[in-house]
Each structure stands twice: as structure tokens, then as C-alpha cells.
KOLMI-686846 format. One line per 2 residues: their letters; for each residue x, y negated, z negated of N, C-alpha, C. Coordinates in steps of 0.1 Angstrom, whole numbers. Layout:
A) X/Y/Z/X/Y/Z/X/Y/Z  ...
//
This chain:
XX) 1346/-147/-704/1344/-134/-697/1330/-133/-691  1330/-123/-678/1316/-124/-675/1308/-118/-684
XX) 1293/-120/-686/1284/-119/-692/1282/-95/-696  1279/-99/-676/1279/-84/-675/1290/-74/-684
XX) 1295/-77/-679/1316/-73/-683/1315/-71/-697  1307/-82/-700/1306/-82/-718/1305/-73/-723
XX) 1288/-68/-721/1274/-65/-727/1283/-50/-721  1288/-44/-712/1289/-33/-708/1303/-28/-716
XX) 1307/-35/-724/1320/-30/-730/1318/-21/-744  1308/-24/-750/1302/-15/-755/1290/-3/-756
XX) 1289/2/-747/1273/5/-744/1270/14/-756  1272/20/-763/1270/29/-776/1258/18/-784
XX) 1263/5/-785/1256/-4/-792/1249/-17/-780  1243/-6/-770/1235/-17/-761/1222/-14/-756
XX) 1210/-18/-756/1203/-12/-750/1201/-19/-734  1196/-13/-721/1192/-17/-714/1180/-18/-710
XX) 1171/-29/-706/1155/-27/-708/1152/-34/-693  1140/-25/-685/1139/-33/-675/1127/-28/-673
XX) 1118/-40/-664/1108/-43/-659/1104/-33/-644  1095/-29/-642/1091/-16/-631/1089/-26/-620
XX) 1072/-30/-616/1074/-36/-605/1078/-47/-601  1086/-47/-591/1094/-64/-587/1109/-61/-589
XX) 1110/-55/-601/1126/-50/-605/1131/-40/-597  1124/-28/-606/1131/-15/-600/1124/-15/-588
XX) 1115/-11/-587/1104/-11/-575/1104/-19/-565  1103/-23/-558/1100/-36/-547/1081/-34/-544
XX) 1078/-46/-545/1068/-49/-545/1061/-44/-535  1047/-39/-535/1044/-30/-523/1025/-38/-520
XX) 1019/-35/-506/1005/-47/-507/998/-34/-517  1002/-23/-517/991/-15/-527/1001/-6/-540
XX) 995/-10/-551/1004/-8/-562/1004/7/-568  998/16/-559/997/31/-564/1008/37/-552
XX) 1013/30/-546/1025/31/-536/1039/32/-539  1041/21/-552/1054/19/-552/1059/27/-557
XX) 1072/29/-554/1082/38/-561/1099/29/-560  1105/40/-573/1115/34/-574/1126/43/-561
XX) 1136/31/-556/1144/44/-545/1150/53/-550  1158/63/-542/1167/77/-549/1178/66/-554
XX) 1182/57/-545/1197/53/-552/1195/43/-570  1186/40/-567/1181/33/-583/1181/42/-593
XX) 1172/52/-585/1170/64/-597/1184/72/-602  1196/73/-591/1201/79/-597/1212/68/-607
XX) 1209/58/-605/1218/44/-612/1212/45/-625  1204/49/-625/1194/50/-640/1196/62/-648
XX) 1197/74/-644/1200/83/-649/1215/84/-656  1225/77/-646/1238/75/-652/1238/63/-662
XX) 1230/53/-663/1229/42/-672/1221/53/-685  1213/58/-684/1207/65/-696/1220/74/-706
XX) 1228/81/-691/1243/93/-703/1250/79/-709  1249/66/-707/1260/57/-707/1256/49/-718
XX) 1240/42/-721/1237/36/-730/1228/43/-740  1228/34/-752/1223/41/-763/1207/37/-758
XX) 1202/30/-756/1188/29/-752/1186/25/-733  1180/36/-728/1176/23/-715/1159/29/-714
XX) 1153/17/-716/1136/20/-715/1133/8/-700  1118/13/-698/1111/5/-688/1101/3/-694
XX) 1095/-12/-695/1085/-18/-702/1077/-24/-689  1066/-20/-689/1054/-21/-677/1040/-24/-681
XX) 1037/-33/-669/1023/-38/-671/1015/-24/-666  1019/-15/-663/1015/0/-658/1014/8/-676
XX) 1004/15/-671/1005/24/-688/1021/32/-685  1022/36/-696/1034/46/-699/1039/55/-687
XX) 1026/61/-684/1022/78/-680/1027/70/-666  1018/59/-660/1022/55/-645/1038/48/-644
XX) 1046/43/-654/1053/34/-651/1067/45/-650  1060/60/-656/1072/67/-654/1075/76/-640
XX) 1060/75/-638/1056/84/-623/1068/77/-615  1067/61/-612/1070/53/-603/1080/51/-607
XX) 1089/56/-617/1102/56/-618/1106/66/-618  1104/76/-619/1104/91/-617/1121/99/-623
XX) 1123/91/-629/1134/92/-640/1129/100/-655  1131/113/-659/1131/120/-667/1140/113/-682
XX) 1135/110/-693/1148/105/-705/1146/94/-708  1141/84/-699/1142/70/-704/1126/70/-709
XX) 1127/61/-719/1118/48/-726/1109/50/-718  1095/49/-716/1088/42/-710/1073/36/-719
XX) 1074/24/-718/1061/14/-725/1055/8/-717  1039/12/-720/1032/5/-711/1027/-3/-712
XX) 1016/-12/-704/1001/-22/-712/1008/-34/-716  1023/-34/-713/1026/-51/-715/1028/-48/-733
XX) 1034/-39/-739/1033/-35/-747/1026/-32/-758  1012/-31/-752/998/-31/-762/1001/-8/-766
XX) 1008/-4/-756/1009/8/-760/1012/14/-776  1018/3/-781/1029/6/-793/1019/-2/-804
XX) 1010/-7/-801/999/-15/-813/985/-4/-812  985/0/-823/971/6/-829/959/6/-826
XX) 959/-10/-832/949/-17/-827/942/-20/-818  952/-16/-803/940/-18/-791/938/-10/-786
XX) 932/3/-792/925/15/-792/911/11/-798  909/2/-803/895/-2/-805/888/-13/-794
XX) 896/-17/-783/895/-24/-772/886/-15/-759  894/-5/-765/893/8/-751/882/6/-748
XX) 869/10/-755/856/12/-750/851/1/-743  850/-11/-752/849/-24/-749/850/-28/-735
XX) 864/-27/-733/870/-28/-720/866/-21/-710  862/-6/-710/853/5/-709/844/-4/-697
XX) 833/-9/-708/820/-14/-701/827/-26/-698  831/-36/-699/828/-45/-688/835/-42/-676
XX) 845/-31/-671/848/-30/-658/836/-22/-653  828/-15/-659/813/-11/-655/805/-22/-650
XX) 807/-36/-655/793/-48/-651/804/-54/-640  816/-50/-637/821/-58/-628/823/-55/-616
XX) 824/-58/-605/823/-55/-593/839/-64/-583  846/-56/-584/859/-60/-578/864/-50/-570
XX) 869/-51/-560/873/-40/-552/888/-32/-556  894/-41/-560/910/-36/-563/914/-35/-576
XX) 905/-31/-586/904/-25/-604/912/-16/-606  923/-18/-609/934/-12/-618/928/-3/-636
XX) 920/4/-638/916/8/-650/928/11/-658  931/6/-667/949/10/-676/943/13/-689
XX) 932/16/-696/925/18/-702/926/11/-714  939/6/-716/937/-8/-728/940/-19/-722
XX) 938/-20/-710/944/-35/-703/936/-33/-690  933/-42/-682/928/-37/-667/932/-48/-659
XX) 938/-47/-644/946/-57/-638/934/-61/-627  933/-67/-623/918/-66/-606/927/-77/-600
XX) 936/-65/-586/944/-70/-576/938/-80/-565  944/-89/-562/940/-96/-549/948/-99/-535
XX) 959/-90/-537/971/-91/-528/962/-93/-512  956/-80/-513/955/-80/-501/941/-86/-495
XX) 936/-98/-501/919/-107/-498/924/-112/-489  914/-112/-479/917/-117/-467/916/-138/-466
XX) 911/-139/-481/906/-151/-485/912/-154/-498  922/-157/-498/928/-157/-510/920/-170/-523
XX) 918/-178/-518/912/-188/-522/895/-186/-528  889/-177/-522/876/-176/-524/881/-165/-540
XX) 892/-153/-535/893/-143/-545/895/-151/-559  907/-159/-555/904/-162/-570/897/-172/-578
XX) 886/-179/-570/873/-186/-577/865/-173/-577  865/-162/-576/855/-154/-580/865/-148/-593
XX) 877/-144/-593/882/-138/-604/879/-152/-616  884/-163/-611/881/-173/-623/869/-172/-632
XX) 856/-167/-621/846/-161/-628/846/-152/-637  854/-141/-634/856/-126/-636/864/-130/-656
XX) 872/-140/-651/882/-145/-662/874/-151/-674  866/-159/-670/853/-171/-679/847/-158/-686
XX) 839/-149/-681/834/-139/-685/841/-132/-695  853/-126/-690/859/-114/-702/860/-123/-716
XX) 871/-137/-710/869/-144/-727/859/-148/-734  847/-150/-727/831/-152/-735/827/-135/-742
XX) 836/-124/-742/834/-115/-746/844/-109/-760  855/-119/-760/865/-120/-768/877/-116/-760
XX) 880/-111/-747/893/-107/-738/900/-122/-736  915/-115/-735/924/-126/-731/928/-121/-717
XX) 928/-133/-703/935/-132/-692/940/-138/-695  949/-133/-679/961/-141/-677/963/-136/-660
XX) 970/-143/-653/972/-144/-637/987/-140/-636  991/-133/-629/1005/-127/-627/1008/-128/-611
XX) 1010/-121/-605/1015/-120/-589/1004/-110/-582  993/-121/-578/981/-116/-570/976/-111/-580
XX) 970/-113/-590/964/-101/-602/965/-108/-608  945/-105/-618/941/-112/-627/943/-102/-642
XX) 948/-101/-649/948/-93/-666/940/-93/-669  931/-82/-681/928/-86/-687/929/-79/-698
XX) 927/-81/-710/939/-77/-728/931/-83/-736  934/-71/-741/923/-73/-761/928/-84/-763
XX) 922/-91/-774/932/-105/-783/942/-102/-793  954/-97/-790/958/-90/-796/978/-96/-794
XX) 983/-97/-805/996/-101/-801/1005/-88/-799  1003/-87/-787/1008/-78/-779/1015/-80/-767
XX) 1027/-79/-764/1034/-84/-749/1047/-76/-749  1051/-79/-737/1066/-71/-734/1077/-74/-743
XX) 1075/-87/-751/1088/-93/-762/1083/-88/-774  1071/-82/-778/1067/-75/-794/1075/-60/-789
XX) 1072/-56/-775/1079/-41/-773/1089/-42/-770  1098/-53/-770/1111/-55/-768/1120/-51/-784
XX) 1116/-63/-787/1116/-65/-807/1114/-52/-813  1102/-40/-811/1097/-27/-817/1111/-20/-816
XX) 1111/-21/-801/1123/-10/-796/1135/-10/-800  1142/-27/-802/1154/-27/-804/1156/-27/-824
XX) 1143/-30/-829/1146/-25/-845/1150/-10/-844  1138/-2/-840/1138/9/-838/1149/18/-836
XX) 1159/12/-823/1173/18/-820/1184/9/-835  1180/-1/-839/1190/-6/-846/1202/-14/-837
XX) 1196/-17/-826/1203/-27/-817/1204/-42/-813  1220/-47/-812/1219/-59/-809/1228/-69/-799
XX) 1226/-59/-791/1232/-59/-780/1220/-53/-767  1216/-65/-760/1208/-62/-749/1205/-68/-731
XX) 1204/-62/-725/1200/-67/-711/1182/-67/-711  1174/-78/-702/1167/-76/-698/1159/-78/-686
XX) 1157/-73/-680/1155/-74/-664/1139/-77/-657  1137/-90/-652/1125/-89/-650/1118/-98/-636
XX) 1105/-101/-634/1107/-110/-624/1090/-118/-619  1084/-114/-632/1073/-123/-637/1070/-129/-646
XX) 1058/-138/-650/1061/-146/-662/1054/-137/-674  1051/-127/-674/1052/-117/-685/1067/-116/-691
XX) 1074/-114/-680/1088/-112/-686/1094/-124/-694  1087/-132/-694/1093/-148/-702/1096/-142/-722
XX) 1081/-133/-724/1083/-128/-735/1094/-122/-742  1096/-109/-730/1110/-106/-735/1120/-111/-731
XX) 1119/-121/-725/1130/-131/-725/1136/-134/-740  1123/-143/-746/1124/-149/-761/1126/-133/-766
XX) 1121/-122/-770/1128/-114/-777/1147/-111/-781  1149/-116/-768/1164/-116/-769/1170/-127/-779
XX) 1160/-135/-781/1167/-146/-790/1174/-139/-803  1191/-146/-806/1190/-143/-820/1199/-132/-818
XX) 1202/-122/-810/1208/-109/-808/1223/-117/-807  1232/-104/-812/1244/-106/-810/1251/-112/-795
XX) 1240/-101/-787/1246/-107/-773/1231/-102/-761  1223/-112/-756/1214/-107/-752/1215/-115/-736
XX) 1211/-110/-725/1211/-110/-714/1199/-109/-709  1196/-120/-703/1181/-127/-696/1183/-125/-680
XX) 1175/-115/-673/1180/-117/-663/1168/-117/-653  1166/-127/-642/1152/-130/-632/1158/-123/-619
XX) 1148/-115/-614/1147/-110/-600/1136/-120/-595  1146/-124/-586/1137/-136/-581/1131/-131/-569
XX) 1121/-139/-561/1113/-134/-551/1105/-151/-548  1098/-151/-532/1091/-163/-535/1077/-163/-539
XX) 1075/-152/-549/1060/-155/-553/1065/-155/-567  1076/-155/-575/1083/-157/-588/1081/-166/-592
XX) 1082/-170/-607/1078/-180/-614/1088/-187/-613  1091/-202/-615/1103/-209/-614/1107/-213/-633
XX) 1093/-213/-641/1101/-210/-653/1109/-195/-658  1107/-183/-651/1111/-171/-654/1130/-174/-647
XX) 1133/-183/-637/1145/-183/-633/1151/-193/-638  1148/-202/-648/1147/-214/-654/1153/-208/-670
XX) 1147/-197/-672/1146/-188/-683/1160/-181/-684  1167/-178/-676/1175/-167/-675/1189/-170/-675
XX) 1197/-160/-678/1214/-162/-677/1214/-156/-666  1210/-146/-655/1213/-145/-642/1203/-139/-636
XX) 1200/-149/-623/1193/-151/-616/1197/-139/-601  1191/-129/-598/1193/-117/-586/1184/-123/-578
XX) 1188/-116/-564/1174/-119/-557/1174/-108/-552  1162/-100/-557/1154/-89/-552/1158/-76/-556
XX) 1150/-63/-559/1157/-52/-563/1166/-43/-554  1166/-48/-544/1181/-46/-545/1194/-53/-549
XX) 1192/-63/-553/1201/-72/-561/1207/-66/-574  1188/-63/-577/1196/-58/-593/1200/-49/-596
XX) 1204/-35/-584/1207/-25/-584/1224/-24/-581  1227/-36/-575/1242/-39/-576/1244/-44/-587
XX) 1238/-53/-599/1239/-56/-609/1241/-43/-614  1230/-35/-616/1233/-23/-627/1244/-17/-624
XX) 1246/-11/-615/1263/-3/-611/1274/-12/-616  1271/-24/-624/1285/-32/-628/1283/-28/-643
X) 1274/-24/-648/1271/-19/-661/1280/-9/-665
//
């Protein structure tokens, strides 16, 4: 039987979990832009009366990842899921000052995480031997980066990611039955969170700035959100 067909036969015992930009969103050159469309949103609203869990898990804090999805009811986790750990409330300050000693034009402040965009350098090459810099620095301070699509991270040391907030969520609902939707290599995490579930669903919005282990990763491979918005309506 198909996969989808499956996982949708019970939805009382399923959660749906998905990824904001690249998934719902389509990727925009400035990231305080994007939004999710009306027809998504209202695909989402009907997936929320339909499943026992549908959340959005975002490298955006909470507060932003719900603006941009602008859906009332569902889940929303932010920080790559540092939201839901304690502990990187003692980062905050930290993190504080050094986007104070740093000089980047496109600083995302997420206040337990901070992203410094390069989409739009007219030098792509030069941006990120200066973010390499930017990168050498935070971890001589104890921060962990990481590099995603045009954007350098940066995150307490903290085992925190989208597959700890995957794992939180689905103890939490008492679920084991899951989709999850994504289309960067953050999402590899909650990839592996699905391990182990009764019936879990990996699924890559691909694009050509996408990782090729994230579609390497997956039981189905969409191309683009619009793709995965005819996926969801089969839910």
C-alpha cells in the first residue's frame, strides 16, 4: 500500500510535523518576507481538525515561525528545537554580546540561536571566507555552527536540534505514527527521530540548493512547496 494512504488511515494516532522555510514557505532572497500561501494555510487548518498532532518545527523562533505560517492551533517550535531545552537560556546573553563584536549585514538575532544570511552578497565567495571567520570565532567562544542554505548558524553547545523536538513532541502526544517534511540538512535530524516508530515517513522537498544526503535520506522525495502541498491534501 502506498506509504501516504498508510500513515493517513489512521490520523487519531498520527502526528504531522513540518519544516517552515523551503516546505511550507517557498524560499524568498529576504527571510522576513516569507509567508506561507492561503491554499497551504487552509490545507493545514483542515490537517490540524484531522490529526492528533500537526506542529511546525523552525530554525525561526516560535513567535516567527507562526507569523509565517499564520495558522492559529498548530505546534509551533522554534531555534532548531533549543526552544524546548532550558538550558539555552543561559546562552542568551552570551550570544547577546558577540552579535554586538560582530559586524554582518544580514543578522537574524533569534535570541538563543542567530543565523547571518548571505543569499543576497553580491560575492558569494568572499561572504563566506569572512563568515568562516565569523564561524572560527563563535567556536573559540564555546558556540557551535553550522552552514545551511546561504546562512551561517550559530547555537549554544547544546544537544538540541529538530529530531530532540521531534522525539519531545511525539512522547509528549504518546505517538507512533508520523510524517515529516523538510528540505535542509537540519532536517536529517528529524529524519533519524522517526527511527523506530510504528510507521514514520521521511519526506525531502527538494530544490537545487538542497542537500543530496537529505533526499538520499527520505521515503519521498517532492519537488518544491508546491509539491508538498499536493502531498498534504492526500493526507
Amino acid at each position: 500500500m502506498d506509504l501516504i494512504a498508510l500513515l493517513a488511515e489512521q490520523p487519531e494516532r498520527t502526528a504531522i510535523l513540518l519544516d517552515v522555510d523551503g516546505a511550507l514557505a517557498p524560499i524568498v532572497p529576504r527571510p522576513e518576507d516569507a509567508r506561507v500561501p492561503p491554499e497551504t494555510k487552509a490545507e493545514l487548518r483542515r490537517l490540524n481538525g484531522r490529526y492528533a498532532l500537526v506542529a511546525c518545527v523552525s530554525g525561526r523562533t516560535g513567535e516567527d515561525a507562526a507569523r509565517v505560517v499564520g495558522v492559529p492551533g498548530l505546534v509551533y517550535v522554534g531555534n532548531h528545537g533549543l526552544e524546548l531545552e532550558p538550558a539555552a537560556d543561559e546562552w542568551a546573553e552570551k550570544l547577546h554580546r558577540f552579535l554586538a563584536e560582530t559586524a554582518w549585514p544580514r543578522t537574524e538575532d533569534k535570541r538563543l540561536s542567530a543565523a547571518l544570511h548571505y543569499r543576497d552578497a553580491q560575492d558569494e565567495t568572499a561572504a563566506r571566507k569572512a563568515l568562516d571567520e565569523i564561524a572560527a570565532r563563535a567556536e573559540r567562544q564555546g558556540f557551535r555552527t553550522r552552514y545551511g542554505r546561504k546562512v551561517l548558524e550559530i547555537l549554544p553547545p547544546l544537544e538540541a536540534n529538530k529530531g530532540t523536538a521531534v522525539r519531545r513532541l511525539l512522547r509528549e502526544h504518546r505517538l507512533e505514527r508520523a510524517l515529516y517534511a523538510g528540505d535542509d540538512t537540519t532536517d536529517l535530524d528529524a529524519f533519524r527521530a522517526l527511527d523506530g516508530l510504528e510507521l514514520g515517513i521521511r519526506v525531502a522537498v527538494a530544490s537545487r540548493e538542497g542537500p543530496a544526503e537529505l533526499r538520499a535520506a527520505a521515503d519521498v522525495v517532492v519537488d518544491g512547496s508546491e509539491a508538498l502541498l499536493a502531498l498534504l491534501r492526500d493526507l
